[in-house]
C-alpha positions as CSV (number, residue, x, y, z in Angstrom):
1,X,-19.9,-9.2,-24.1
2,X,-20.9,-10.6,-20.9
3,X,-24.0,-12.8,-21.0
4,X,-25.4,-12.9,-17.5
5,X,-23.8,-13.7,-13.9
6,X,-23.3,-17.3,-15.2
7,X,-20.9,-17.0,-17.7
8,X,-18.9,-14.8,-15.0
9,X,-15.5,-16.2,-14.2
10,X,-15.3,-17.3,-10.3
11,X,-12.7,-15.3,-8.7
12,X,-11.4,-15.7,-5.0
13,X,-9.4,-13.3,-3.6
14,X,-8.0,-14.0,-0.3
15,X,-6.1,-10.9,2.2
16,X,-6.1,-10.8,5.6
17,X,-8.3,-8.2,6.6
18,X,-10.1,-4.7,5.2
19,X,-7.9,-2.0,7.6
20,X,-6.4,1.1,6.4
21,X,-3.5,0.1,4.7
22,X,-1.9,0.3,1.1
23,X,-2.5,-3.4,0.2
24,X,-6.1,-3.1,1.7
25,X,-7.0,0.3,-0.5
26,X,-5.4,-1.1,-3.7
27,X,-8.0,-4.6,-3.3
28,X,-10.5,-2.6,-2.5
29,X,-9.9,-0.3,-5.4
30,X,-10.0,-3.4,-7.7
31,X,-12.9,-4.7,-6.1
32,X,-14.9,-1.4,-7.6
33,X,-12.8,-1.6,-10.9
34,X,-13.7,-5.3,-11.9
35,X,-16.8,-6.2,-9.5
36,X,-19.4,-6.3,-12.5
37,X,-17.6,-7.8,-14.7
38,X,-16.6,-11.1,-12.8
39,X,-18.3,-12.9,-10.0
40,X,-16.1,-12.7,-7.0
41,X,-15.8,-13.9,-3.7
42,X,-13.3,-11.9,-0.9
43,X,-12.0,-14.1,1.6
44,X,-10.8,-12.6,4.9
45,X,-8.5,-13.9,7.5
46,X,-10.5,-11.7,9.9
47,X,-13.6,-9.6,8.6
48,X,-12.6,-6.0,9.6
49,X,-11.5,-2.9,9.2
50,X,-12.8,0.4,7.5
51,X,-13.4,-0.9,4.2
52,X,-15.3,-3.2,4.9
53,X,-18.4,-1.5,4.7
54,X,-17.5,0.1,1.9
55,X,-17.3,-2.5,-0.7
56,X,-19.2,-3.3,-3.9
57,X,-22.3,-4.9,-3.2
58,X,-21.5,-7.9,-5.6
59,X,-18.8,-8.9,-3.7
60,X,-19.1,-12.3,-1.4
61,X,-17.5,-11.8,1.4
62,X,-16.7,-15.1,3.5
63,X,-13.8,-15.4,6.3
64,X,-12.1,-17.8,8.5
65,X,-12.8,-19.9,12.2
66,X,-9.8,-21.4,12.2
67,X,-6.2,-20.1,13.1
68,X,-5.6,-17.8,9.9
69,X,-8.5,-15.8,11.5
70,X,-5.1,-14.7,14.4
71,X,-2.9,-13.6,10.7
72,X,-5.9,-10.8,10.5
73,X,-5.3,-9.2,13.7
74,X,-3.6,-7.5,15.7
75,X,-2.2,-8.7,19.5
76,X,-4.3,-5.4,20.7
77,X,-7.6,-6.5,19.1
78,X,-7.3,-9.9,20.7
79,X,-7.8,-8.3,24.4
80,X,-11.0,-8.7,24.4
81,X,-10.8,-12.5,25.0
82,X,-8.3,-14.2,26.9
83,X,-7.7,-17.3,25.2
84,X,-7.3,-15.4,21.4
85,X,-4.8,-13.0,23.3
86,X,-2.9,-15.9,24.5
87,X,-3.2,-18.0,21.6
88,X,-2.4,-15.5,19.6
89,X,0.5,-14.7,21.5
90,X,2.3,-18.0,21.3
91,X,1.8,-18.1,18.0
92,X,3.8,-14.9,17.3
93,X,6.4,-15.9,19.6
94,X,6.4,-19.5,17.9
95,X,7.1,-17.5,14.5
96,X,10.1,-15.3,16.5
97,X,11.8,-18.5,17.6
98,X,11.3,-20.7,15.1
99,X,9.8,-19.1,11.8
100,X,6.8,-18.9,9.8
101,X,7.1,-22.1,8.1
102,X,6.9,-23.8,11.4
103,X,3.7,-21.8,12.9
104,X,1.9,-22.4,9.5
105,X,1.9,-25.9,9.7
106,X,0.3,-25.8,12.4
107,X,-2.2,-22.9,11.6
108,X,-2.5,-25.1,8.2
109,X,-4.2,-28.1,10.9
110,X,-6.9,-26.2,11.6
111,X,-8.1,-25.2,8.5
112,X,-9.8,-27.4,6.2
113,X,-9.9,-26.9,1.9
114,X,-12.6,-24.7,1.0
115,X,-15.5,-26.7,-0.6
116,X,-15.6,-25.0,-3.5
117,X,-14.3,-24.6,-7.2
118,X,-12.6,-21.7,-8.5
119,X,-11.4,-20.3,-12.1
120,X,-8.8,-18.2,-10.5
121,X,-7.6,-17.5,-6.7
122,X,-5.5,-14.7,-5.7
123,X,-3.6,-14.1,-3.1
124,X,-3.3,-10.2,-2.2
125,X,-0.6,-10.3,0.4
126,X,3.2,-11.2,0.4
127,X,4.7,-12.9,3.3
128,X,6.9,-10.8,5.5
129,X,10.2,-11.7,7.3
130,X,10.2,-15.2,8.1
131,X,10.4,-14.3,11.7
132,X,7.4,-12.1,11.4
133,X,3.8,-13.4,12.3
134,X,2.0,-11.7,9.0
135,X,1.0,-13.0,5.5
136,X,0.2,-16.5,5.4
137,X,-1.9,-15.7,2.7
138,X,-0.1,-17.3,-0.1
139,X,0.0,-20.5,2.1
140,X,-3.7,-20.4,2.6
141,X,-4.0,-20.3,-1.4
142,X,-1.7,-22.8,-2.5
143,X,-3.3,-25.1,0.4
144,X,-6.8,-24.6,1.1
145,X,-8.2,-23.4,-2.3
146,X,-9.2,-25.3,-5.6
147,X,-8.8,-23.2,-8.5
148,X,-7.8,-23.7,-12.1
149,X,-5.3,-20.8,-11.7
150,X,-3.3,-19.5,-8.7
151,X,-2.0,-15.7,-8.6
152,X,0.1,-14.1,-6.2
153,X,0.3,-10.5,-5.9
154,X,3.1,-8.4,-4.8
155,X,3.1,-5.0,-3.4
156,X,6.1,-4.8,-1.9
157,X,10.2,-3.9,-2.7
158,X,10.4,-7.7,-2.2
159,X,14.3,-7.8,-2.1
160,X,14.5,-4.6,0.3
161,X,11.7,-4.8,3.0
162,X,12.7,-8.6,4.3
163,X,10.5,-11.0,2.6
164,X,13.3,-12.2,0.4
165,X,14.1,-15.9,1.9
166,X,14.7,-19.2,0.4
167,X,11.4,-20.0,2.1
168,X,9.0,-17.2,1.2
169,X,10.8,-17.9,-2.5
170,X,10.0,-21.3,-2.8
171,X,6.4,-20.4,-2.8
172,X,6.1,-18.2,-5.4
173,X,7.1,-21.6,-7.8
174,X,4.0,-23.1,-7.1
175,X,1.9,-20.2,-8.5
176,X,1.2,-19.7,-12.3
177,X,1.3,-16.4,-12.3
178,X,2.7,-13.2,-9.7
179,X,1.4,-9.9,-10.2
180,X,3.5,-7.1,-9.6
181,X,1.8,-3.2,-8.7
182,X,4.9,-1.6,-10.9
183,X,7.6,-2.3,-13.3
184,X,9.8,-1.6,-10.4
185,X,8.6,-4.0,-8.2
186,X,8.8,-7.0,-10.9
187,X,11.7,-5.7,-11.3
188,X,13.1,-6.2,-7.6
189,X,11.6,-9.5,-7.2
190,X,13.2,-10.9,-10.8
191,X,16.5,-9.5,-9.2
192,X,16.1,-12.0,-6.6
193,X,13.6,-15.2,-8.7
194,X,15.3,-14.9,-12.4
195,X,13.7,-18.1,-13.1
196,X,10.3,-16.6,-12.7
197,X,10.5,-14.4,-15.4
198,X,7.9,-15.4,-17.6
199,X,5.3,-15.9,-14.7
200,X,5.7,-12.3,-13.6
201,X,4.1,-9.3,-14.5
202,X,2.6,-5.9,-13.7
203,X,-0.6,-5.5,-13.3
204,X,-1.3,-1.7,-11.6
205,X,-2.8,-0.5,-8.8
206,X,-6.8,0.8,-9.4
207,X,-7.7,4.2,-8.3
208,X,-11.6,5.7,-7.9
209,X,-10.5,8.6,-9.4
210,X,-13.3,10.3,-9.2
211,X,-14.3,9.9,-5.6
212,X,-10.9,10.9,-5.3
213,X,-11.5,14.2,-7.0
214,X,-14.7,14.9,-5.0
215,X,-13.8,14.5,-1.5
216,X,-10.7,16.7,-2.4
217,X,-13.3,19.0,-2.8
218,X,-15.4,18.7,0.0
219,X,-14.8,21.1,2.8
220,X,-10.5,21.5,1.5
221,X,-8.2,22.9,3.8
222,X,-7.3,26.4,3.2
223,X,-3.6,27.4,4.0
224,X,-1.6,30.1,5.5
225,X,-0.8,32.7,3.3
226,X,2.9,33.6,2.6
227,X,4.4,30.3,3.6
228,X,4.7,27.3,1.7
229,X,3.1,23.7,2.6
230,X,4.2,20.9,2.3
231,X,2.1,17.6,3.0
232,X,3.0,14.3,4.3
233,X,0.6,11.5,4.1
234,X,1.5,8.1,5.2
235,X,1.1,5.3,7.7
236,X,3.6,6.9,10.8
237,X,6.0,4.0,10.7
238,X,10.0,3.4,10.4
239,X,10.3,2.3,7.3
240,X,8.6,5.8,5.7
241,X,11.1,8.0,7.3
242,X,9.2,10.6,8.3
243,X,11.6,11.8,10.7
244,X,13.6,12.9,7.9
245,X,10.7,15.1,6.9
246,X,10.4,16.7,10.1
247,X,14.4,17.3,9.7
248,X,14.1,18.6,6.6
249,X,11.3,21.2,6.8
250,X,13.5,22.1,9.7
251,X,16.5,23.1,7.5
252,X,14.2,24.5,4.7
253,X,12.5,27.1,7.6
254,X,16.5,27.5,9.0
255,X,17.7,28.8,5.7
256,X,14.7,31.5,5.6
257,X,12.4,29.6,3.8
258,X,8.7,30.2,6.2
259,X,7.5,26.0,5.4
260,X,4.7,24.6,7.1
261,X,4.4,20.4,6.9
262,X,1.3,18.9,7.2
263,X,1.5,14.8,8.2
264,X,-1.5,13.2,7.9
265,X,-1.6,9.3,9.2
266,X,-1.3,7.3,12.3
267,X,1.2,4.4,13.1
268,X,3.6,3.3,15.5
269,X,6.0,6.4,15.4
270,X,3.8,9.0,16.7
271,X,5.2,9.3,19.6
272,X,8.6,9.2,18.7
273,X,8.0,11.8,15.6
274,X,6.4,13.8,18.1
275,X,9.3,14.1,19.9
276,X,11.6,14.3,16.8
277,X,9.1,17.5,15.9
278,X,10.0,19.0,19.4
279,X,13.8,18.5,19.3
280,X,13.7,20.6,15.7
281,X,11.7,23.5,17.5
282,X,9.2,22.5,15.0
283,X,5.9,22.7,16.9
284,X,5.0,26.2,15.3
285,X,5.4,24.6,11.8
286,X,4.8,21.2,12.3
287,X,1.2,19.4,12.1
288,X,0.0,15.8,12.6
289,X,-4.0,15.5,11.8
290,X,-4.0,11.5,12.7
291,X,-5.6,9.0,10.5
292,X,-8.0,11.0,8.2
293,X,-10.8,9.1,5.7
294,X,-10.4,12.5,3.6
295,X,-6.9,12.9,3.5
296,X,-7.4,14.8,-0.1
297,X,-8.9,17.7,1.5
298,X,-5.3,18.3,3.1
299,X,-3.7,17.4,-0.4
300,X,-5.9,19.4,-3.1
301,X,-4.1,22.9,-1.5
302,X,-0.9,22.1,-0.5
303,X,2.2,23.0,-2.3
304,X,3.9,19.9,-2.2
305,X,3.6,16.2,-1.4
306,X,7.0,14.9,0.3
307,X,7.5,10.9,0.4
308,X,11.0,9.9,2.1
309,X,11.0,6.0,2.6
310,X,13.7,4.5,3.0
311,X,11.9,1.9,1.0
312,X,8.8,1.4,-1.3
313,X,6.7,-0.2,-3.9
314,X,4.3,1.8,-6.0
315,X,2.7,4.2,-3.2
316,X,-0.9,4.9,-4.3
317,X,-0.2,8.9,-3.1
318,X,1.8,8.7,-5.6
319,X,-1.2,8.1,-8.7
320,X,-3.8,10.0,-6.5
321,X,-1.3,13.1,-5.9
322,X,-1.3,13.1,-9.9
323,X,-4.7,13.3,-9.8
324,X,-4.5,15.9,-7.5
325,X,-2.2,18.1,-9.3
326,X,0.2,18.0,-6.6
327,X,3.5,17.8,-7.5
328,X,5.7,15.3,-5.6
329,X,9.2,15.2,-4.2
330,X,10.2,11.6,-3.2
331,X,13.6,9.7,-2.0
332,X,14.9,7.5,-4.5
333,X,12.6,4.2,-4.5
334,X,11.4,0.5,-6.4
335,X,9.1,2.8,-8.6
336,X,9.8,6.3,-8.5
337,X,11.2,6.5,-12.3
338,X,8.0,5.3,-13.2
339,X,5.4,6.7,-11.5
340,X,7.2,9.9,-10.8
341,X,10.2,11.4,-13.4
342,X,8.4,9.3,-16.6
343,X,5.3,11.6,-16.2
344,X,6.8,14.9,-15.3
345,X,5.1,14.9,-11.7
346,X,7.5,15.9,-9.7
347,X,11.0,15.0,-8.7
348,X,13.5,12.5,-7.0
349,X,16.2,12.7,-4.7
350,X,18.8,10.4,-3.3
351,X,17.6,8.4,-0.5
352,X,19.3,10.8,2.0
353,X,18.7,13.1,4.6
354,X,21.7,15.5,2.8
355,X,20.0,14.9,-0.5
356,X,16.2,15.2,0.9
357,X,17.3,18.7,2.8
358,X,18.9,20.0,-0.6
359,X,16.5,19.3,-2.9
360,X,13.3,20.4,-0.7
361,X,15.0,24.1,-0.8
362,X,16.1,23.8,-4.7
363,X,12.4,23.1,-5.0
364,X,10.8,25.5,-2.4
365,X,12.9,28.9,-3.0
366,X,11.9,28.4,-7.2
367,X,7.9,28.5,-7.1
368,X,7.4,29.2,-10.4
369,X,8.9,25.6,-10.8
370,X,6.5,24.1,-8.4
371,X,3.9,25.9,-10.4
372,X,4.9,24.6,-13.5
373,X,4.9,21.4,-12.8
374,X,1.4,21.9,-11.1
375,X,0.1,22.5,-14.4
376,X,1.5,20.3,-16.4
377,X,-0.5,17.4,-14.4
378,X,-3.1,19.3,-13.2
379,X,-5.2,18.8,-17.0
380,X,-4.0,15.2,-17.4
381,X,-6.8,12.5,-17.4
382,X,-6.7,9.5,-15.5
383,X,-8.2,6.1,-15.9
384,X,-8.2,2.7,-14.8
385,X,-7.9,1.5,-18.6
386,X,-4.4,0.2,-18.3
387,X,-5.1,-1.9,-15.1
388,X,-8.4,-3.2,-16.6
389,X,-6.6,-4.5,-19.3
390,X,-3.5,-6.1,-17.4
391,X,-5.8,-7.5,-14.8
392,X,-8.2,-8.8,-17.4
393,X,-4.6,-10.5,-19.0
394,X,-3.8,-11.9,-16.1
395,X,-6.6,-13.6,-15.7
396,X,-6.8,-15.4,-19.0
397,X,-9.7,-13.4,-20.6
């Protein structure tokens, strides 16, 4: 039993920022799963983004003057001031010529060790390519924090997106513990750290669940009658695919199956998938809504949700889909077995556009199996019991 905010365990946990993003949602989820029950302080590269407002009131929330505040955002958001745009600036095109390691050492000068004591500090970002100005956050940790216990987390298919390096590696043997969202992605990463076997494990991604079930509920998009909808929802950038979506509707409406898809999310590739959209002829059954804070409105009625990265961890669509009762057709990723074929959700293909175009019209000319599978999950509950207890693990409780 807890006895009072004193005999809380001090937790930091260090990220970059608060945006919309999958690493962002899954701390803030955790934020509201474990708030109460230790006393936590968030540390942010740069204090923004759309959670921020949004998180539990227990939470400390301190952040950064020095250079790790640039790791937090982006070149755009430093227009506003000449000197953080250039500064910023150089040092992304310091990390281009001459890597990370390099540009931290000298971000690392700026930055002195935080004053205080911890019980445990996290680290809630992976590093990216070594080439790439983003993470730092595992650097910051090791560095600038004083804690009895280090943890990394990873949220990533670490030996497939580009963070696999001998210098983003050597990193993770200074922590006592990493943290992987799925089985799949401890899996990946022990593929390419053996060694680190016994320091890794999976500690799943929270959900709010019930908010979750109540904004799919307020105001939910009703659909065209006698076609079928499918729903994309995802950050609009390469390494989701969704241009293989777009294709693939494209097919599934060619072979006289009347599909509608529905993409909800913003990102680099609009402009490109807006074209790619165009090229198919699919403007009549093609939709982008942008970024949307209630993207469950759009999921609770569809028929379908469609995920076709080329590569992934353990996508949080994925849990709140289930949730949902939406069944789920995805490409072939880190975690699908788990999340997906292990609890009769859904299905998954090949990581192909052949294999993505066949199985979307197996799937969409049977809808009595859509429908079955619809209510197999639709009754299911859902709970954060199983993170709670790994997280609570993990921490030494």
């Amino acid at each position: 039993m807890w006895n009072g905010h004193q005999s809380m365990k001090k937790i930091i946990i260090v990220n970059n920022n608060m945006k919309v993003g999958g690493v962002q949602k899954s701390l803030y989820n955790l934020l509201w799963g474990v708030s109460e029950k230790y006393d936590i302080t968030l540390y942010l590269f740069s204090k923004s983004g759309e959670y921020i407002d949004h998180l539990p009131p227990t939470v400390e929330i301190q952040t950064c003057t020095s250079l790790f505040r640039f790791l937090g955002v982006s070149q755009a958001e430093s227009k506003n001031c000449l000197r953080d745009k250039l500064t910023r600036g150089v040092l992304a095109a310091l990390c281009k010529l001459l890597g990370r390691p390099f540009v931290m050492r000298l971000i690392s000068l700026s930055q002195k060790p935080l004053a205080e004591e911890y019980d445990v500090a996290i680290s809630y970002l992976q590093n990216g390519d070594i080439h790439s100005f983003y993470g730092g956050v595992n650097e910051f940790v090791l560095q600038k924090v004083r804690a009895k216990k280090k943890i990394s987390f990873l949220h990533c298919d670490y030996e497939n997106c580009g963070a696999n390096h001998p210098q983003n590696n050597e990193l993770y043997l200074a922590f006592d513990k990493i943290a992987a969202c799925s089985d799949g992605c401890r899996n990946a990463f022990l593929h390419v750290m053996p060694d680190l076997e016994q320091k890794c494990v999976t500690v799943r991604n929270f959900h709010r669940y019930e908010q979750i079930l109540s904004q799919s509920k307020a105001n939910p998009v009703t659909y065209e009658e006698g076609k079928l909808h499918v729903v994309m929802v995802s950050r609009l950038a390469h390494e989701k695919g969704i241009e293989r979506g777009i294709q693939a509707i494209s097919h599934v409406n060619q072979v006289g199956i009347p599909t509608e898809l529905h993409i909800v999310g913003d990102g680099p590739m609009k402009r490109k998938l807006l074209d790619v959209a165009s090229e198919c002829n699919g403007t009549d059954f093609v939709h982008f809504y942008g970024e949307q804070s209630n993207p469950y409105r759009y999921m609770c009625n569809a028929d379908l949700l469609l995920i076709t990265s080329f590569n992934e961890a353990a996508p949080m669509i994925i849990d709140e889909a289930y949730c949902l009762g939406l069944p789920i057709l995805s490409t072939a990723t880190t975690s699908t077995k788990e999340m997906i074929l292990n609890r009769g959700c859904g299905w998954v293909c090949d990581n192909s556009q052949f294999s993505i175009n066949r199985s979307l019209v197996e799937i969409l000319r049977n809808r009595s199996v859509i429908e079955y599978v619809r209510s197999q999950i639709r009754y299911t509950d859902v709970d954060n019991i199983n993170p709670m207890k790994q997280f609570a693990a993990l921490i030494g409780d």
